[in-house]
VMD Tcl script that builds the backbone (N, CA, C; Angstrom):
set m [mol new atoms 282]
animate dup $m
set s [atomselect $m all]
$s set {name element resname resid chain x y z} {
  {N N UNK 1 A 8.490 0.900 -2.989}
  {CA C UNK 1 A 8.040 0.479 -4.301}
  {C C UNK 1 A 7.386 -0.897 -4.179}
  {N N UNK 2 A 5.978 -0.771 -4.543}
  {CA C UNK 2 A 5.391 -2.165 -4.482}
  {C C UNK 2 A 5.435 -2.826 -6.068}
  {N N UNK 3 A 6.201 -4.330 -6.129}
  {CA C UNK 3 A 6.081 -4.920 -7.358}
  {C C UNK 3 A 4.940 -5.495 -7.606}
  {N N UNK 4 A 4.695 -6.153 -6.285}
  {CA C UNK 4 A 3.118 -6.807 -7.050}
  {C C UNK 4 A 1.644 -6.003 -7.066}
  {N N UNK 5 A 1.105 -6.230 -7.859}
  {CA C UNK 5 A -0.131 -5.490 -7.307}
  {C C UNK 5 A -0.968 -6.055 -6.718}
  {N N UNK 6 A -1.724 -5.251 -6.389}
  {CA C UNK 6 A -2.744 -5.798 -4.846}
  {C C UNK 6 A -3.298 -6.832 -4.445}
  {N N UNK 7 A -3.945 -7.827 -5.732}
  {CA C UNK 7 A -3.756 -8.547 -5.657}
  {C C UNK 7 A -3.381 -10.030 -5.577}
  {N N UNK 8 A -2.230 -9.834 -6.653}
  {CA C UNK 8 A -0.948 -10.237 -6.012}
  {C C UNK 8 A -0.354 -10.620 -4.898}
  {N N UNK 9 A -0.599 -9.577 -4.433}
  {CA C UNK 9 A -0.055 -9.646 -2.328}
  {C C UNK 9 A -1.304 -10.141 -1.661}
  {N N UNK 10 A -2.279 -9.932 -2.090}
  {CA C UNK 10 A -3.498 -10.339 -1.248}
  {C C UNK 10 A -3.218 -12.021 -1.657}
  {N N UNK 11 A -2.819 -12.230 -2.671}
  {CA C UNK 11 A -2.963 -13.686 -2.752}
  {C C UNK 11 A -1.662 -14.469 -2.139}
  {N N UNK 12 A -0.733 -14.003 -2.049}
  {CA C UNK 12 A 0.767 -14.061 -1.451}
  {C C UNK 12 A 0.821 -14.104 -0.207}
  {N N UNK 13 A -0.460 -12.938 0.366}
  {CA C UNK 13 A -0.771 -13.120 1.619}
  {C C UNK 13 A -1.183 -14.180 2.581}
  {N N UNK 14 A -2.835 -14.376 1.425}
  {CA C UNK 14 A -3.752 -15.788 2.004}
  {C C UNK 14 A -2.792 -16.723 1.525}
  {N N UNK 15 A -1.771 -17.094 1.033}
  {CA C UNK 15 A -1.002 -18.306 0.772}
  {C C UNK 15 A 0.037 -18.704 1.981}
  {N N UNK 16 A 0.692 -17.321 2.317}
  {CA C UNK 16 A 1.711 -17.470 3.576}
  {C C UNK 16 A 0.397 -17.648 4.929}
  {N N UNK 17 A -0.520 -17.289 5.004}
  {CA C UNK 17 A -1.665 -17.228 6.183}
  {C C UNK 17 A -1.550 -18.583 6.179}
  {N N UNK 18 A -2.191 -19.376 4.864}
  {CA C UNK 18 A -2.765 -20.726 4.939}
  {C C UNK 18 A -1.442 -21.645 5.736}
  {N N UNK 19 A -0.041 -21.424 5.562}
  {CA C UNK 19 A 0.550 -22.482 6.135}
  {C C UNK 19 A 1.170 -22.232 7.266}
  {N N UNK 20 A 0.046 -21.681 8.262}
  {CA C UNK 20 A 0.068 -21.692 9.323}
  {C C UNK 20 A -0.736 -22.524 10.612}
  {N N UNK 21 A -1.797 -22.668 9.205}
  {CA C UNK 21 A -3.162 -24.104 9.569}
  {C C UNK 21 A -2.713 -25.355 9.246}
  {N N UNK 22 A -2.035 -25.833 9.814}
  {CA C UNK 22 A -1.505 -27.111 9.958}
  {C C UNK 22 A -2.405 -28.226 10.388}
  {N N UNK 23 A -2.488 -29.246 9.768}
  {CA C UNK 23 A -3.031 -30.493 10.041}
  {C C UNK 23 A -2.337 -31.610 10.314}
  {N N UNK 24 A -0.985 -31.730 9.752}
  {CA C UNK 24 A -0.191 -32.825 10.606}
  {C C UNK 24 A 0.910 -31.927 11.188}
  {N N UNK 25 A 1.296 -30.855 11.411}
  {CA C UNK 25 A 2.558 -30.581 11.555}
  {C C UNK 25 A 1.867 -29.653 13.279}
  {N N UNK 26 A 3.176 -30.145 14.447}
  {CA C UNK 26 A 2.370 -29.316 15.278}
  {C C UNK 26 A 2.949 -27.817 15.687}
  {N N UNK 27 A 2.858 -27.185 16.524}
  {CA C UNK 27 A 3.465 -25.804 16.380}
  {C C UNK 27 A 4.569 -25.844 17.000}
  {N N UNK 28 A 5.296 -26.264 17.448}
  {CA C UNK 28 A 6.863 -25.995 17.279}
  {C C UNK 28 A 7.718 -26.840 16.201}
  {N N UNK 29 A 7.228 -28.273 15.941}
  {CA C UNK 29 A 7.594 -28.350 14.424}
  {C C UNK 29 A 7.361 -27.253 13.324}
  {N N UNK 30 A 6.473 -27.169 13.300}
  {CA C UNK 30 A 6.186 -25.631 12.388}
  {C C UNK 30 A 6.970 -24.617 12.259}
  {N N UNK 31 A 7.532 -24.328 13.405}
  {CA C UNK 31 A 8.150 -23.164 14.080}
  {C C UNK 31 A 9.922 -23.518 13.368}
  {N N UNK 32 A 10.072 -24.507 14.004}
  {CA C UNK 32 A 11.624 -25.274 13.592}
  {C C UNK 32 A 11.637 -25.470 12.133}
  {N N UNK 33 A 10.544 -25.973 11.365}
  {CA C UNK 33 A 10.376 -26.194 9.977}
  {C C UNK 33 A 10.977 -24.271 9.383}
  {N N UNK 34 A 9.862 -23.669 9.729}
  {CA C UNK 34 A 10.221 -22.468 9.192}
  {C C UNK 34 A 11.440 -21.686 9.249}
  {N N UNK 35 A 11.980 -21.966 10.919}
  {CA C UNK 35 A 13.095 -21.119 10.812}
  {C C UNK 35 A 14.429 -22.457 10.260}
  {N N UNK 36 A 14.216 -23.245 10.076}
  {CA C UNK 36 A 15.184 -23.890 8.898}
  {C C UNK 36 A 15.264 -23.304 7.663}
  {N N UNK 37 A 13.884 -23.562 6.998}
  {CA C UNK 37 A 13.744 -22.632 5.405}
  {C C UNK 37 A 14.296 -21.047 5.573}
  {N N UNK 38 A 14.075 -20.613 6.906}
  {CA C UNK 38 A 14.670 -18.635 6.670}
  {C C UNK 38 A 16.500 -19.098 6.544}
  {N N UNK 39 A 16.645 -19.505 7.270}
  {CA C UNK 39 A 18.063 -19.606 7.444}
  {C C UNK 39 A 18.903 -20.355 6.241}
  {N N UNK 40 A 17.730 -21.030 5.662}
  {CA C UNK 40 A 18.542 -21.807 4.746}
  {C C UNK 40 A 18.066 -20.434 3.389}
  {N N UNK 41 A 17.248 -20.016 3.022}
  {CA C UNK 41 A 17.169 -19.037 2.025}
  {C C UNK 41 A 18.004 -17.827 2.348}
  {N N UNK 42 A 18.395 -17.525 3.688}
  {CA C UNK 42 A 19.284 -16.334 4.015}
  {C C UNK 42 A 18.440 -15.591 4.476}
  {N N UNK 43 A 16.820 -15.494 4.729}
  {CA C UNK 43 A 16.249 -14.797 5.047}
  {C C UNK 43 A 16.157 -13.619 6.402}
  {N N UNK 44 A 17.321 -12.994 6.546}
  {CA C UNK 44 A 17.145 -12.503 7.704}
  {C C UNK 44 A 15.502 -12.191 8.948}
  {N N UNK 45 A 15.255 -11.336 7.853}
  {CA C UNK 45 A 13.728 -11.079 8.605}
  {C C UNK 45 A 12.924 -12.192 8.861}
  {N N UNK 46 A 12.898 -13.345 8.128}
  {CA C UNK 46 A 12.130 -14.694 8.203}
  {C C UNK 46 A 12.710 -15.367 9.975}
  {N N UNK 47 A 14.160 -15.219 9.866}
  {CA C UNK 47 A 15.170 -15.805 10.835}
  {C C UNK 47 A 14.608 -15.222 11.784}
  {N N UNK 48 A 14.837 -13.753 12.319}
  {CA C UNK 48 A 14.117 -12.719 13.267}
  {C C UNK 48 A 12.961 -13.189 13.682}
  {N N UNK 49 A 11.809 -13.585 12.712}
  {CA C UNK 49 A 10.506 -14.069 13.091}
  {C C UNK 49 A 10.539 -15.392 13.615}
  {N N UNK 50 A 11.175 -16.420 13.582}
  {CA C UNK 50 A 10.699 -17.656 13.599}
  {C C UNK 50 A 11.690 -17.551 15.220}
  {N N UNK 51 A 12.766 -16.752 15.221}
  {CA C UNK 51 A 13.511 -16.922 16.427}
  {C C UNK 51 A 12.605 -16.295 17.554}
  {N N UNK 52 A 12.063 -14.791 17.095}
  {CA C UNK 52 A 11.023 -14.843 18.237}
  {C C UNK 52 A 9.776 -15.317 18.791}
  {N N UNK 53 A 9.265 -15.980 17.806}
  {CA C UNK 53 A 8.374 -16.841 17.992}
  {C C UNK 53 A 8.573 -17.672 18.761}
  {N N UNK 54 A 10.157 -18.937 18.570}
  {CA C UNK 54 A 10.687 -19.714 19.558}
  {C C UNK 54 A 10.862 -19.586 20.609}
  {N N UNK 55 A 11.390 -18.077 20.955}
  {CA C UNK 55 A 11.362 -17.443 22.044}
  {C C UNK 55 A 10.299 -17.341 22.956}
  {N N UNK 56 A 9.141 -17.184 22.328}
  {CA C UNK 56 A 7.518 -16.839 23.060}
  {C C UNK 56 A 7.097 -18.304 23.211}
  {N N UNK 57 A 7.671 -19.424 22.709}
  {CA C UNK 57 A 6.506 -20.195 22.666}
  {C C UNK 57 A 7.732 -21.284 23.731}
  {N N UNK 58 A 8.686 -20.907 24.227}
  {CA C UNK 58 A 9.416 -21.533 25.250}
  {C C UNK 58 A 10.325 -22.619 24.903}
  {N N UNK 59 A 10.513 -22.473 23.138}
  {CA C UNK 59 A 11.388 -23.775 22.952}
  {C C UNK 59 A 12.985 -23.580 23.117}
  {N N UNK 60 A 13.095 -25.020 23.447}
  {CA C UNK 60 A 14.474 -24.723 24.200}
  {C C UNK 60 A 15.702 -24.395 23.040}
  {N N UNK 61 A 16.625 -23.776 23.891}
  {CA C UNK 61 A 17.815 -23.287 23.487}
  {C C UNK 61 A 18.192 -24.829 22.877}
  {N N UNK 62 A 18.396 -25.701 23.043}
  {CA C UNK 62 A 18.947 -26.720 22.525}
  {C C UNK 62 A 18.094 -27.546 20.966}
  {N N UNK 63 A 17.241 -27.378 20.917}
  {CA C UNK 63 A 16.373 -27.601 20.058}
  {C C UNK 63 A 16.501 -26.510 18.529}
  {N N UNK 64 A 16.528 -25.359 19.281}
  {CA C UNK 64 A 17.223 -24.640 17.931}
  {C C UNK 64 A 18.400 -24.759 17.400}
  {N N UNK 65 A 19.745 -25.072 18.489}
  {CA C UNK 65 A 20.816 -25.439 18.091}
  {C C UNK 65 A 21.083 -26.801 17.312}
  {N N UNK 66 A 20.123 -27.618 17.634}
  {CA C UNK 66 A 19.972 -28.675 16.564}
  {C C UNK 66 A 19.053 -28.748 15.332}
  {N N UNK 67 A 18.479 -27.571 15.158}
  {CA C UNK 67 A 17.816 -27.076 14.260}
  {C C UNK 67 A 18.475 -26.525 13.641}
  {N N UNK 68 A 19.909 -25.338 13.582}
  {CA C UNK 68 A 20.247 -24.426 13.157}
  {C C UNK 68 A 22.131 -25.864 12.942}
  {N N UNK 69 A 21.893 -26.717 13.502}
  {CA C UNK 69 A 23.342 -27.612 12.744}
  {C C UNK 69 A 22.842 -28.406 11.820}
  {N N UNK 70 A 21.354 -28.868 11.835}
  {CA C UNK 70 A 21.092 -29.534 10.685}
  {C C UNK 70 A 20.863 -28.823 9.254}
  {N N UNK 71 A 20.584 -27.732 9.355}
  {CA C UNK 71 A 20.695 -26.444 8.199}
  {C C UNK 71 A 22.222 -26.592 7.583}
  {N N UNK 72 A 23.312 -26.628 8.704}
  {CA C UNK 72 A 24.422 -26.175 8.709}
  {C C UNK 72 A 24.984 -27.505 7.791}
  {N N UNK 73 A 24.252 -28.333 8.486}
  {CA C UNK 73 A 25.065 -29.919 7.626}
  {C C UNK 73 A 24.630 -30.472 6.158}
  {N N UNK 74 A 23.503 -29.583 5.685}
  {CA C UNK 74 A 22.598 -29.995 4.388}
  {C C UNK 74 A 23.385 -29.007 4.161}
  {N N UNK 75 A 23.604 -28.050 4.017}
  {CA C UNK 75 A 24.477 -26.923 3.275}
  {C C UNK 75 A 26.139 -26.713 2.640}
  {N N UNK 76 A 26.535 -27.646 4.292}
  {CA C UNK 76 A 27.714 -28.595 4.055}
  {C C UNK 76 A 27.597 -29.118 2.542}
  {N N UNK 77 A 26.732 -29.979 3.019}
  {CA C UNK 77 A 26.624 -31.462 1.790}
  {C C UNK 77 A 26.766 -30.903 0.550}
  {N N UNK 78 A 25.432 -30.268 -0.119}
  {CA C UNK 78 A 25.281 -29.401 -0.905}
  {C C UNK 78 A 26.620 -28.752 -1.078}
  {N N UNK 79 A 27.276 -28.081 -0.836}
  {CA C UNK 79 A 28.566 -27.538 -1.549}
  {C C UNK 79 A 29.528 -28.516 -1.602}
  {N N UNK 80 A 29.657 -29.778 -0.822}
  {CA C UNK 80 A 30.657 -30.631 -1.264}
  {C C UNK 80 A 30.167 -31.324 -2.854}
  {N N UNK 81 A 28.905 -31.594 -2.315}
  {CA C UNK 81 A 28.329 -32.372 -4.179}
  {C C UNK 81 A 28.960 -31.344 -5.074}
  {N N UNK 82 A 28.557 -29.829 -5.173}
  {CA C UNK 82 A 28.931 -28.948 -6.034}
  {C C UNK 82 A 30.239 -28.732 -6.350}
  {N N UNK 83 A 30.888 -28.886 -5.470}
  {CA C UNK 83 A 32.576 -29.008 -5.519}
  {C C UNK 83 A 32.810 -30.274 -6.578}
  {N N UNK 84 A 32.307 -31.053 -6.324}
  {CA C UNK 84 A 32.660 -32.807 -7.216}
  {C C UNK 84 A 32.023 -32.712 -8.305}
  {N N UNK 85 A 30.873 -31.816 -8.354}
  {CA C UNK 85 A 30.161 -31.481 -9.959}
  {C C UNK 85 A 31.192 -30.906 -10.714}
  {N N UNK 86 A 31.741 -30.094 -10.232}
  {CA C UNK 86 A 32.387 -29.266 -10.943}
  {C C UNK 86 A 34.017 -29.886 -11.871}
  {N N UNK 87 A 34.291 -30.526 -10.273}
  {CA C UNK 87 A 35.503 -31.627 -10.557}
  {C C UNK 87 A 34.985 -32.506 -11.841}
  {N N UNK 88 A 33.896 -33.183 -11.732}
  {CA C UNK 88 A 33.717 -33.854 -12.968}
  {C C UNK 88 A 33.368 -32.896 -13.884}
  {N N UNK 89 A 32.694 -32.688 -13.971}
  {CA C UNK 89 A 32.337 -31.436 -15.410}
  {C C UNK 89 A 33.673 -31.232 -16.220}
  {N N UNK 90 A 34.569 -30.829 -15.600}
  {CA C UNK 90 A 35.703 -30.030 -15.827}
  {C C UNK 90 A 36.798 -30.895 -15.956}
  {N N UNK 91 A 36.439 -32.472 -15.302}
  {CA C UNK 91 A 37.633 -33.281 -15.559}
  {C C UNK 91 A 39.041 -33.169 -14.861}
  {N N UNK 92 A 38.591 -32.444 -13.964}
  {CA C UNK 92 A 39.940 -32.414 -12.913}
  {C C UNK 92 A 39.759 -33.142 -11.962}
  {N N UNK 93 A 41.085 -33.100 -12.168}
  {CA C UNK 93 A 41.922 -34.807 -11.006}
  {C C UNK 93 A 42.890 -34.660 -10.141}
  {N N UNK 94 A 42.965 -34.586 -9.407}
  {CA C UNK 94 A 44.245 -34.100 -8.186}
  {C C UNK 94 A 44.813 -35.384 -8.049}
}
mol reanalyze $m
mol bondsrecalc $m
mol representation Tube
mol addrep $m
């Protein structure tokens, strides 16, 4: 079932194409940029892509692992703030 129509996707398309033409960013920043955003949206298939890409383009095993803890530590953060939002909102006090 296609939701968008044609074009829709044609424009969805040339939009995901365009940020691949990078002018300050170089291609394994690019690469690390993106598979941060899959992993951080949950994107499996995004994750799949950006990991084999890393794969082809020779970046090291260690570089993703510090790619894939800094995801891990903004996500951290983010649910501790939300935890203390809530605490205040709600006025609870331990």
């Amino acid at each position: 079932m296609d939701l968008l129509t044609k074009q829709q996707q044609a424009l969805y398309d040339a939009f995901y194409e365009s940020t691949h033409e990078n002018t300050h960013l170089d291609e394994k920043t690019e690469i690390l940029v993106g598979l941060s955003a899959a992993v951080a949206m949950n994107c499996n298939p995004c994750t799949s892509y950006y990991l084999r890409l890393a794969k082809q383009r020779s970046i090291a095993k260690g570089e993703i692992s510090e790619t894939l803890a800094k995801v891990m530590a903004v996500a951290a953060g983010q649910k501790r703030l939300q935890f203390q939002e809530v605490l205040d909102e709600y006025d609870i006090d331990f």
